[in-house]
GUKE-444822 format. One record per residue (C-alpha): residue in one letter; x, y, z. Coordinates in steps of 0.5 Angstrom, whole numbers, padded with zeros to 4 digits, always signed. Layout:
! residues N
aXYZ/...
//
This chain:
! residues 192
x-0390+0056+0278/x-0384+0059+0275/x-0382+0066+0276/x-0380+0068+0269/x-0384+0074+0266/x-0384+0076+0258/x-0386+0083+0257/x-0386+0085+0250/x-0383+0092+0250/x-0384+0096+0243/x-0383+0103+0242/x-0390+0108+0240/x-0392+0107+0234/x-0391+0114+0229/x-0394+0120+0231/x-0395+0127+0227/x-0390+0130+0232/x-0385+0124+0229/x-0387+0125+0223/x-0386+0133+0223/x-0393+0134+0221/x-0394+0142+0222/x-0397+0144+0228/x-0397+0138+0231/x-0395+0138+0238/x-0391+0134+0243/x-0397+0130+0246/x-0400+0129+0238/x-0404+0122+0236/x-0401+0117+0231/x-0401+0118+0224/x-0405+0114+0219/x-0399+0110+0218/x-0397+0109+0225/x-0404+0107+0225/x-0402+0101+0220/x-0396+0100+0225/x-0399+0099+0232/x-0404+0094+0227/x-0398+0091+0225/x-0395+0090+0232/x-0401+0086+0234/x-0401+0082+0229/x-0395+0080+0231/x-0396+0079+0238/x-0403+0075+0237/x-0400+0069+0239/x-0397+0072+0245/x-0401+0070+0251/x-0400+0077+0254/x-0405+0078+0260/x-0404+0086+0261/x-0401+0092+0257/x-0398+0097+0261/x-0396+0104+0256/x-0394+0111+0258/x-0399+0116+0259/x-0397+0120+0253/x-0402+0120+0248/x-0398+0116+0242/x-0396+0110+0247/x-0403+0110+0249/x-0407+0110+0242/x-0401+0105+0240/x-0403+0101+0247/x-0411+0102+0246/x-0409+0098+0238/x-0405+0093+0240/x-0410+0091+0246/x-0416+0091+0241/x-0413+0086+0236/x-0410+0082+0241/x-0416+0081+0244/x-0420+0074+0241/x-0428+0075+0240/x-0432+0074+0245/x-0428+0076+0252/x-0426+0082+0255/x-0420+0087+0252/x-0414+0087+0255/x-0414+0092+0261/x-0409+0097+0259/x-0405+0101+0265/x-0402+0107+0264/x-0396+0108+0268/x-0392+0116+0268/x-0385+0112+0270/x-0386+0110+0262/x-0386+0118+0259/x-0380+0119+0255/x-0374+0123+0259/x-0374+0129+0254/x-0365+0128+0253/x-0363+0131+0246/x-0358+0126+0242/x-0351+0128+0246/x-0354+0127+0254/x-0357+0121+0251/x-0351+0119+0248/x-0347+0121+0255/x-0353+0116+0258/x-0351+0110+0255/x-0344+0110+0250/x-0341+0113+0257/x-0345+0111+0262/x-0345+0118+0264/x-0352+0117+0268/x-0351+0124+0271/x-0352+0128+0265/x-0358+0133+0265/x-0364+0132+0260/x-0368+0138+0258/x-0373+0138+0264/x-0367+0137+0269/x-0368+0129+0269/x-0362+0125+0270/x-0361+0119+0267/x-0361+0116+0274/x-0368+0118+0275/x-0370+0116+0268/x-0366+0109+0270/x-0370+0109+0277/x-0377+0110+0275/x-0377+0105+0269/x-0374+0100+0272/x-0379+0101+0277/x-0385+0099+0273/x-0381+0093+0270/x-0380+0091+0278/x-0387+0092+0278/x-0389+0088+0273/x-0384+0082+0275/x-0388+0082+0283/x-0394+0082+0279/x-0394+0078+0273/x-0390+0071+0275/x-0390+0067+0270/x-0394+0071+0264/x-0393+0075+0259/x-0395+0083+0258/x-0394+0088+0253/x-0390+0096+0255/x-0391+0101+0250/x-0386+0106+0251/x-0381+0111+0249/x-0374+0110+0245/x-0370+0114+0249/x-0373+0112+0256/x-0373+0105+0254/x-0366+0104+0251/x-0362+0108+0256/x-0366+0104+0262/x-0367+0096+0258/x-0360+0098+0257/x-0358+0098+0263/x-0363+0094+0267/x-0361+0088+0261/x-0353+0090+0262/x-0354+0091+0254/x-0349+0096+0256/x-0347+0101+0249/x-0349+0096+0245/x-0356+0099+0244/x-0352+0106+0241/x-0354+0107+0234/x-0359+0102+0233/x-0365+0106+0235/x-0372+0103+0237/x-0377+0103+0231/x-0383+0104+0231/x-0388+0099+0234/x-0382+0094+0233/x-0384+0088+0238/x-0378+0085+0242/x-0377+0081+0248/x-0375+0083+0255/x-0374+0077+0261/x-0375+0077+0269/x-0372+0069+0270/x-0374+0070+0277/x-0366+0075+0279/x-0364+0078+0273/x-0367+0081+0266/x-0365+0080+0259/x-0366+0082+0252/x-0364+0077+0248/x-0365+0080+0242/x-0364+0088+0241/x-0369+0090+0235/x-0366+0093+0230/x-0367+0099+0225/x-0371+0096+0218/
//
């Protein structure tokens, strides 16, 4: 069996925090829009023989999770297990760390909540060790967080900057792969 693993990575689809809908919290649920998203998404992976969904625990990667695994399932079997994983949650990084973190490599660079973003390349890169001992030769999906995933894929695909200035949309489905020693992205997804 080989030990290649896919996993389709997307970020979470709109929430009303994304949104700026008043009141909404950081932690808020999707919107309708983000709804039609996440859909979308699925739609797009259906023919993917994704086996499992990994999310943050957050409530907009989770709903984002629970849409994508309730249209990939086929009729008749078990939905997809999903698992939230804490190591996935955004790294709160406001534009000017993020960009040290990925234009100067600068990984030392403090986030809002403390965190470094060695710590946030840590524990992201964590998850995806995780699914690769795990998932040998199948494919999973990982609904995340842009900041988080940019900064950590970028580094773990050795994308390096060039995943500055095209932020990850909204449940845009791209592609991640452990050939068995490295991981690649083949393509990073662009803002349309």
């Amino acid at each position: 069996m080989s030990d290649r693993v896919r996993v389709w990575c997307l970020r979470h689809a709109e929430s009303k925090h994304n949104a700026k809908v008043p009141g909404a919290g950081k932690d808020s649920p999707l919107t309708a829009r983000g709804r039609h998203q996440a859909i979308a998404a699925a739609q797009q992976l259906a023919a993917q023989p994704i086996i499992r969904i990994y999310s943050s625990t957050a409530l907009r990667a989770r709903q984002t999770a629970e849409l994508l695994a309730s249209f990939a399932t086929a009729p008749g079997l078990a939905p997809l297990r999903i698992t939230a994983t804490p190591e996935l949650v955004e790294a709160l990084a406001p534009s000017y760390v993020l960009r040290a973190w990925v234009i100067q490599q600068d990984l030392g660079q403090c986030a809002a909540d403390g965190e470094t973003g060695q710590q946030v390349v840590a524990r992201v890169t964590a998850v995806f060790q995780q699914i690769a001992s795990a998932h040998p030769g199948e494919t999973v999906a990982v609904a995340g967080h842009v900041a988080s995933l940019t900064v950590a894929l970028g580094r773990l695909c050795s994308l390096g900057s060039a995943v500055w200035g095209t932020p990850l949309p909204h449940a845009q489905p791209f592609l991640v792969e452990w050939d068995g020693q490295s991981w690649h992205c083949p393509t990073w997804p662009a803002v349309g």
